[in-house]
C-alpha positions as CSV (number, residue, x, y, z in Angstrom):
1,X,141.1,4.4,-10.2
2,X,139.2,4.6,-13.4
3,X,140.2,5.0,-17.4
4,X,139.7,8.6,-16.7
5,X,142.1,9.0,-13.9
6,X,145.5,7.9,-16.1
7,X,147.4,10.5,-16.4
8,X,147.4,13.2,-19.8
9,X,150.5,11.6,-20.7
10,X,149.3,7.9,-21.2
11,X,146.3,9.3,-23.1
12,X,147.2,6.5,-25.9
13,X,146.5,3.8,-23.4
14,X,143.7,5.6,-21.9
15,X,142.2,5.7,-25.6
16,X,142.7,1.9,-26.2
17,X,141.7,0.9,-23.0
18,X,138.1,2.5,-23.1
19,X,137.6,1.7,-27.4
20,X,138.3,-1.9,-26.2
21,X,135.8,-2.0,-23.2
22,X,133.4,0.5,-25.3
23,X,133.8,-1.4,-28.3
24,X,132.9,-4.9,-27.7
25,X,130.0,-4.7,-25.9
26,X,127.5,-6.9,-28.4
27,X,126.9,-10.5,-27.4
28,X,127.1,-13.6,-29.0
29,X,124.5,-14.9,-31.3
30,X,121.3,-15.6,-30.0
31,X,120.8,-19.7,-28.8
32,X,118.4,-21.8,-30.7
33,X,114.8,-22.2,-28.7
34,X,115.6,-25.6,-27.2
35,X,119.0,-25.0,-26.1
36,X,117.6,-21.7,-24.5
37,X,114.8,-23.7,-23.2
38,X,117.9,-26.2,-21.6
39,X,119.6,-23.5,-20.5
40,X,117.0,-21.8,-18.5
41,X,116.1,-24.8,-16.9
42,X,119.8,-25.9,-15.5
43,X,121.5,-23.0,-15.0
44,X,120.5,-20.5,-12.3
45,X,120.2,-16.5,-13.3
46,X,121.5,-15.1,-10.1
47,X,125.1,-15.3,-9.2
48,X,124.3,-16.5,-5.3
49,X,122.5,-19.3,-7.0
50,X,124.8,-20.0,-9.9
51,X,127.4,-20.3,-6.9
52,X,125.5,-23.3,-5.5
53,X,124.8,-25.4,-8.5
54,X,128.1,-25.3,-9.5
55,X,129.5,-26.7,-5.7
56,X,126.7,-29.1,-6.0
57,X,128.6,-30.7,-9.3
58,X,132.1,-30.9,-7.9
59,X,133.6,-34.2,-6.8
60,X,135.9,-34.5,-4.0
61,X,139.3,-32.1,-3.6
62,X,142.6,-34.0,-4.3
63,X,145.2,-34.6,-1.2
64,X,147.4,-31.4,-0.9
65,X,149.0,-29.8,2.2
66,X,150.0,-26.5,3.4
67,X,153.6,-27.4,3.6
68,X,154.0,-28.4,0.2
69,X,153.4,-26.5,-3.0
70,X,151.0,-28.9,-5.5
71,X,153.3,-28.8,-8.2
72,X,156.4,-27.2,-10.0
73,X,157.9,-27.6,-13.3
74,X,160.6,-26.1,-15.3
75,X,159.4,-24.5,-18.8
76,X,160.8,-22.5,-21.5
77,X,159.0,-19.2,-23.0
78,X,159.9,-16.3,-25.5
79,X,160.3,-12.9,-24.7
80,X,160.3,-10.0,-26.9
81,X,163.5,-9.7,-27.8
82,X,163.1,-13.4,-29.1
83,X,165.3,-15.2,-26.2
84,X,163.8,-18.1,-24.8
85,X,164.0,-17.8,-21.3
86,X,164.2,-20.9,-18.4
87,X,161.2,-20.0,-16.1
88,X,160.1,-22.0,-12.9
89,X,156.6,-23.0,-12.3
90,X,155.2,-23.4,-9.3
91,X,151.7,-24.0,-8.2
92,X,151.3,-23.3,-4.5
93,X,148.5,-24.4,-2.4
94,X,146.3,-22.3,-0.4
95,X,143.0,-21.2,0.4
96,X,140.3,-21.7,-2.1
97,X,139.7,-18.7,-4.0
98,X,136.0,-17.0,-3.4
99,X,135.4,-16.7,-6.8
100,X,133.1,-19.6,-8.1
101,X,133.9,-19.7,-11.9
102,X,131.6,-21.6,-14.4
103,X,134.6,-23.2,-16.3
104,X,137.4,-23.4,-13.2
105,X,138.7,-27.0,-11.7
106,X,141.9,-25.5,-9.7
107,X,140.1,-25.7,-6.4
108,X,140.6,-29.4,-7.2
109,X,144.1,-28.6,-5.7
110,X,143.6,-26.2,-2.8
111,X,142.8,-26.3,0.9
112,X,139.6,-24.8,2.6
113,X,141.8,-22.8,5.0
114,X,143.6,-20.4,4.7
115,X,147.6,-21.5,5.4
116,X,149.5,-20.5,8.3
117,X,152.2,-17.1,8.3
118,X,155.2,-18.8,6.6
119,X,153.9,-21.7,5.2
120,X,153.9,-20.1,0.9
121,X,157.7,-19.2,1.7
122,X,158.4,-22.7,2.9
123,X,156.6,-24.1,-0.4
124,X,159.0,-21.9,-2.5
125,X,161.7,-22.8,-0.7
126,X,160.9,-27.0,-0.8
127,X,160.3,-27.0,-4.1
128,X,164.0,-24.9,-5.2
129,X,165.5,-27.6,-3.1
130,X,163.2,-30.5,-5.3
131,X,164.5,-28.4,-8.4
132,X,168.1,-28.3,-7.5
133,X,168.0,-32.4,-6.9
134,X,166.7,-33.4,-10.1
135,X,168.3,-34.1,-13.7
136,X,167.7,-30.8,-14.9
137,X,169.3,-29.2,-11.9
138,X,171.6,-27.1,-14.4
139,X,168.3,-26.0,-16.3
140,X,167.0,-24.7,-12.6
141,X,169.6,-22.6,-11.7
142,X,169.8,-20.8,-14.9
143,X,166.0,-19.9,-14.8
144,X,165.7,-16.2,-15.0
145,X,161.8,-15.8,-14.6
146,X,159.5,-17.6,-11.8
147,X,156.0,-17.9,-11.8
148,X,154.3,-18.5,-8.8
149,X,150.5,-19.6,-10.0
150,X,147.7,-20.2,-6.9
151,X,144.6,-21.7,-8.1
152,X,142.8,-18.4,-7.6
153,X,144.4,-14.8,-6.8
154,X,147.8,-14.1,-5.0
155,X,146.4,-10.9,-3.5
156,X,143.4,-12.9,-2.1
157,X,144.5,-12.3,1.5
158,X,143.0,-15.5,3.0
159,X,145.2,-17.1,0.3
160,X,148.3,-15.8,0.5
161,X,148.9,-14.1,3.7
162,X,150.1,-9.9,3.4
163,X,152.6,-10.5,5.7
164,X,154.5,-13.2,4.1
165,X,154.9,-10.6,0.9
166,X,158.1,-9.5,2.3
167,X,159.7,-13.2,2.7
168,X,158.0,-14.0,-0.5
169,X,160.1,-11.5,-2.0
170,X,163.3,-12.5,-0.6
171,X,163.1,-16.1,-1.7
172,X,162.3,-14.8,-5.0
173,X,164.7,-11.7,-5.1
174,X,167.2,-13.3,-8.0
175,X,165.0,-13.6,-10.9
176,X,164.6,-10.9,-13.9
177,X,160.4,-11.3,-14.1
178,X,157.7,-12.3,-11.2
179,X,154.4,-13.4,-12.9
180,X,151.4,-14.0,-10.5
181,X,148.3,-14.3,-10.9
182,X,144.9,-11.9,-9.3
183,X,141.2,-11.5,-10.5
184,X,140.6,-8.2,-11.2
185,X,138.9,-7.1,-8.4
186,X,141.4,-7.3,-6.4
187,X,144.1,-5.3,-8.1
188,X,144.7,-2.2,-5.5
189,X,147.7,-0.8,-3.8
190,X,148.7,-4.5,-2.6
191,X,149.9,-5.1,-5.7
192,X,152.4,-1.8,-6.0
193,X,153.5,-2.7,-2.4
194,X,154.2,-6.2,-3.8
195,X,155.9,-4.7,-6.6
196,X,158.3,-2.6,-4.6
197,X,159.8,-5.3,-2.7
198,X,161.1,-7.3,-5.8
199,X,164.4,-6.9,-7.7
200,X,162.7,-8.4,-10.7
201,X,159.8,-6.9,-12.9
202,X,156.5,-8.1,-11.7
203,X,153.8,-8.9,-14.4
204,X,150.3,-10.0,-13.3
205,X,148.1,-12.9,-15.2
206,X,144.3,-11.9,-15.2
207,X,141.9,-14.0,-16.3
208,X,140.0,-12.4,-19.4
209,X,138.4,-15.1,-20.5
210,X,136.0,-14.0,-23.3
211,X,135.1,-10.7,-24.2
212,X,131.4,-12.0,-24.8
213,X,129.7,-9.6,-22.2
214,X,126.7,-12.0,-21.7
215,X,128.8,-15.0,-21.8
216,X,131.0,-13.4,-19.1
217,X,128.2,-13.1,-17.1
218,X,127.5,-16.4,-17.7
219,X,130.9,-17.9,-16.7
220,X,129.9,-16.4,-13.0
221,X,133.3,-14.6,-12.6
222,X,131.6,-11.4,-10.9
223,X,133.9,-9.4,-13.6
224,X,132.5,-6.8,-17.0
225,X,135.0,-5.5,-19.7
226,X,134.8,-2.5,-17.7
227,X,136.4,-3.5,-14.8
228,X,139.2,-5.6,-16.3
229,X,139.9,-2.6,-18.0
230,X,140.4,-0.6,-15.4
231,X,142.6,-3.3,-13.5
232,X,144.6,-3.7,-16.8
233,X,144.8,0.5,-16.6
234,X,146.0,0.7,-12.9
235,X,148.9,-1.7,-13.5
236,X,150.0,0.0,-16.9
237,X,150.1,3.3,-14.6
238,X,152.1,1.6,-11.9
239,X,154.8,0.1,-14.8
240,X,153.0,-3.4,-14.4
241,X,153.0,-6.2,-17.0
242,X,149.9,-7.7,-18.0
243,X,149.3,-11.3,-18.9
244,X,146.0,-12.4,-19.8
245,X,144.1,-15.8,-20.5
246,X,141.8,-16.1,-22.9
247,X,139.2,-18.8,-23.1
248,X,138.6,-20.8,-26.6
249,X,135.4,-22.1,-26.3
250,X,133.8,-21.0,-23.2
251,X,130.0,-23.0,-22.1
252,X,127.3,-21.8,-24.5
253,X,129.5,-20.9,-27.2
254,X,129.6,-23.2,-30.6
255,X,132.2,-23.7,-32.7
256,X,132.0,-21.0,-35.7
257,X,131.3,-18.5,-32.6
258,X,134.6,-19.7,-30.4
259,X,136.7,-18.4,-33.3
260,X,135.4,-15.0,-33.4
261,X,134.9,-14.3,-29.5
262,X,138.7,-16.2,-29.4
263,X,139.6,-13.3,-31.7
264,X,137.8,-10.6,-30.4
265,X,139.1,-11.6,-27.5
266,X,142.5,-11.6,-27.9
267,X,142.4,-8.0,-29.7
268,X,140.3,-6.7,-26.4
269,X,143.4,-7.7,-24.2
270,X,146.1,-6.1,-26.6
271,X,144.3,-3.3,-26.9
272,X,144.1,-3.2,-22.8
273,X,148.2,-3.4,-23.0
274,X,148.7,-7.2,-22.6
275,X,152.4,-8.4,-22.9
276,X,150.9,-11.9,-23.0
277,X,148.0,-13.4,-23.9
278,X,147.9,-17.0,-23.0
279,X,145.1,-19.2,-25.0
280,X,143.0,-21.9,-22.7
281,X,140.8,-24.7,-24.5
282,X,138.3,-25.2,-21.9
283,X,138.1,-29.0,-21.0
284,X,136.3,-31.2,-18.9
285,X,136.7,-32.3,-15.2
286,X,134.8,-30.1,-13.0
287,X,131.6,-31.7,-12.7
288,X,129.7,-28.5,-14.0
289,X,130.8,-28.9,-17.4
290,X,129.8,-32.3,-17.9
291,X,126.6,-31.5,-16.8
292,X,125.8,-28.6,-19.5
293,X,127.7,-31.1,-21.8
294,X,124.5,-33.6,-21.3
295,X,122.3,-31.0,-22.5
296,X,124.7,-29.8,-25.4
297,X,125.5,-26.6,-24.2
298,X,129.2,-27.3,-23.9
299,X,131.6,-29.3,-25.9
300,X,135.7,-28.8,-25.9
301,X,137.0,-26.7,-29.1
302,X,138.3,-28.5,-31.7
303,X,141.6,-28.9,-32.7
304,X,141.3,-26.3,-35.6
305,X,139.2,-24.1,-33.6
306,X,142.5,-23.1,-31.5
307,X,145.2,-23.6,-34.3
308,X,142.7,-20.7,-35.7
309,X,143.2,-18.8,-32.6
310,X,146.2,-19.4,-32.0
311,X,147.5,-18.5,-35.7
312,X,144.8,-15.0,-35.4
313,X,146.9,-14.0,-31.8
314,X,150.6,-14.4,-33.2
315,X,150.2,-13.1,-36.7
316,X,148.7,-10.0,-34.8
317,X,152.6,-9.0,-33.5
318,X,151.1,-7.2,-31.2
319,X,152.4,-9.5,-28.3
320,X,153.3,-12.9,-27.3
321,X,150.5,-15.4,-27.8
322,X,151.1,-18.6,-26.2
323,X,148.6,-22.0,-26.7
324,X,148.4,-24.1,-23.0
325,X,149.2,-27.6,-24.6
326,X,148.3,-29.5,-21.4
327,X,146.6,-32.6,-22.6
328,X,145.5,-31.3,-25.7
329,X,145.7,-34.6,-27.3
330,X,141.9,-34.4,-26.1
331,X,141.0,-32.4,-28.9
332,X,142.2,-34.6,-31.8
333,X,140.1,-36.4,-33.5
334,X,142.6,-37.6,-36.0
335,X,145.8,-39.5,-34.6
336,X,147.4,-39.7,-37.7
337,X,148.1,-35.8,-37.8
338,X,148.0,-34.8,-34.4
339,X,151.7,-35.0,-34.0
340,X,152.6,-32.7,-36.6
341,X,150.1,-30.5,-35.3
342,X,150.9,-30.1,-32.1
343,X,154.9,-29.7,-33.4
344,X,153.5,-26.5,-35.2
345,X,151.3,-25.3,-32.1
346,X,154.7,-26.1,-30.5
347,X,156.3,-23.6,-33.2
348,X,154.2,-21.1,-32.9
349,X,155.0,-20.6,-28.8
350,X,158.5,-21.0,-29.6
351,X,159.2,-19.1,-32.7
352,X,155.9,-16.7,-32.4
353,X,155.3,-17.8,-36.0
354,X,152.5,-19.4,-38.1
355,X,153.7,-21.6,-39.9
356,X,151.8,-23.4,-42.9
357,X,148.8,-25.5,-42.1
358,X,149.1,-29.4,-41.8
359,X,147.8,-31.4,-44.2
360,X,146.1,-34.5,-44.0
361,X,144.3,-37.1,-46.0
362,X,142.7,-38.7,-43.6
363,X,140.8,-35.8,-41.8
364,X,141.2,-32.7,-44.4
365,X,143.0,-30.7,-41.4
366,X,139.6,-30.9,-39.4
């Protein structure tokens, strides 16, 4: 399917869609002449190539088995309507994705086979059981959404198997909302199959991350505005949700620049219908990123660089826009603040509000 084959009566969408892909299409800034120069000499131009330098800079993979998922986690996150809903996490472990991504370190948690028929099922299934035996037992069982995240693409048949949809579904079948997650590309009737064998509404987390063409390209996902948009299309024709994660601060990008592309980024996935929009600081601990780090063409954002973001994304209204908080204490370079900072970040998932800026004497808010 392309843009042009939705249907007369989503011409709205079908407008968006192809402004936003059409629309964005200038790239960043140009580089100064020595980090050019640095650039052309570490970083390979053909994706084959940028493939195996970025293998050659990973460490070693962490412990995980097929038998149990990696991690899970209860959370809490808005909807539209304003409720905040009890949603369970879990991160199940499987096959590698293909997909060699500039930026990525989830293959840090996944297995270089792909896991037998029945194996994802019995993750779900251990880690209810794990959920129902902890303190926040009670939380667990009123949880009305479940996202099942994979370190790569749930429609990535070497990951997930196809024919463990169906048990998949069944261990899933009482919850309101199903996010998983799927590059692009692979966005194709598997996913409306998946879709009608849940009771709940399924919404699909695609990775965005910047709608800088050329530092796309860069970022070695194999993915243009073009197609995302036409992924984003399919599932808005087949009654999909889409959730999408934004980078802040992407390799080769500098600070003033983050908070632009951030911005333009987040408007390009609202104006390809995302419910969502989910805002990633990019961080260290793949081996790639320390390397361009040694040549300064990477750094983590600042603190204020996603507060800015952030703040840009929810006083939009145009969706939810949620910050990932993981260890952002990593950005702060000013302890005394931080914790009232993060509290308003904190505010801002919660309430979808911005509230006023923090103020402090000891770093001006910087």
């Amino acid at each position: 399917m392309t843009i042009s084959d939705i249907p007369g009566e989503n011409s709205a969408i079908r407008r968006d869609i192809a402004g936003g892909c059409e629309g964005l299409s200038e790239a960043s800034p140009q580089r100064s002449s020595a980090s050019a120069l640095a650039f052309a000499e570490i970083y390979p131009r053909s994706p084959g190539e940028r493939d195996q330098w970025i293998l050659s800079h990973r460490s070693v993979r962490n412990s995980v088995t097929a038998q149990r998922a990696y991690a899970f986690l209860l959370e809490k996150e808005r909807s539209e309507t304003g409720e905040r809903k009890q949603v369970a996490t879990i991160f199940l472990t499987n096959r590698e994705c293909p997909w060699r991504c500039l930026m990525c370190d989830l293959w840090k948690n996944t297995l270089p086979e792909t896991p037998p028929i029945g194996a994802i099922p019995d993750q779900i299934d251990r880690a209810f059981a794990e959920l129902e035996t902890t303190e926040r037992a009670g939380e667990f069982r009123a949880t009305t959404w479940v996202k099942l995240y994979n370190s790569g693409s749930f429609f990535d048949r070497h990951a997930i198997p196809f024919d463990d949809y169906a048990a998949i579904a069944g261990r899933i079948s009482s919850f309101q909302r199903v996010v998983v997650e799927s590059h692009p590309a692979l966005i194709t009737e598997s996913v409306v199959h998946f879709r009608d064998l849940l009771a709940g509404k399924l919404e699909i987390a695609m990775g965005l991350e910047t709608a800088d063409p050329s530092v796309l390209d860069q970022l070695n996902k194999r993915m243009t505005l073009e197609q995302f948009g036409r992924a984003a299309a399919f599932l808005h024709v087949h009654g999909i949700d889409l959730r999408t994660f934004v980078l802040v601060k992407p390799p080769f990008v500098n600070e003033t620049d983050a908070i632009e592309w951030a911005q333009r980024s987040i408007d390009f996935a609202f104006s390809c219908g995302a419910r969502v929009v989910s805002l990633i600081p990019v961080r260290f601990g793949n081996g790639a990123l320390e390397s361009l780090a040694r040549l300064g063409l990477f750094s983590p954002p600042k603190l204020t660089t996603l507060e800015m973001a952030a703040a840009y994304g929810v006083g939009l209204r145009r969706g939810t826009v949620l910050v990932d908080l993981w260890d952002v204490e990593q950005l702060a370079a000013c302890k005394r603040c931080f914790s009232r900072r993060l509290a308003r970040l904190e505010q801002m998932n919660d309430l979808q509000i911005v509230p006023l800026a923090v103020q402090c004497q000891s770093c001006d808010g910087k």
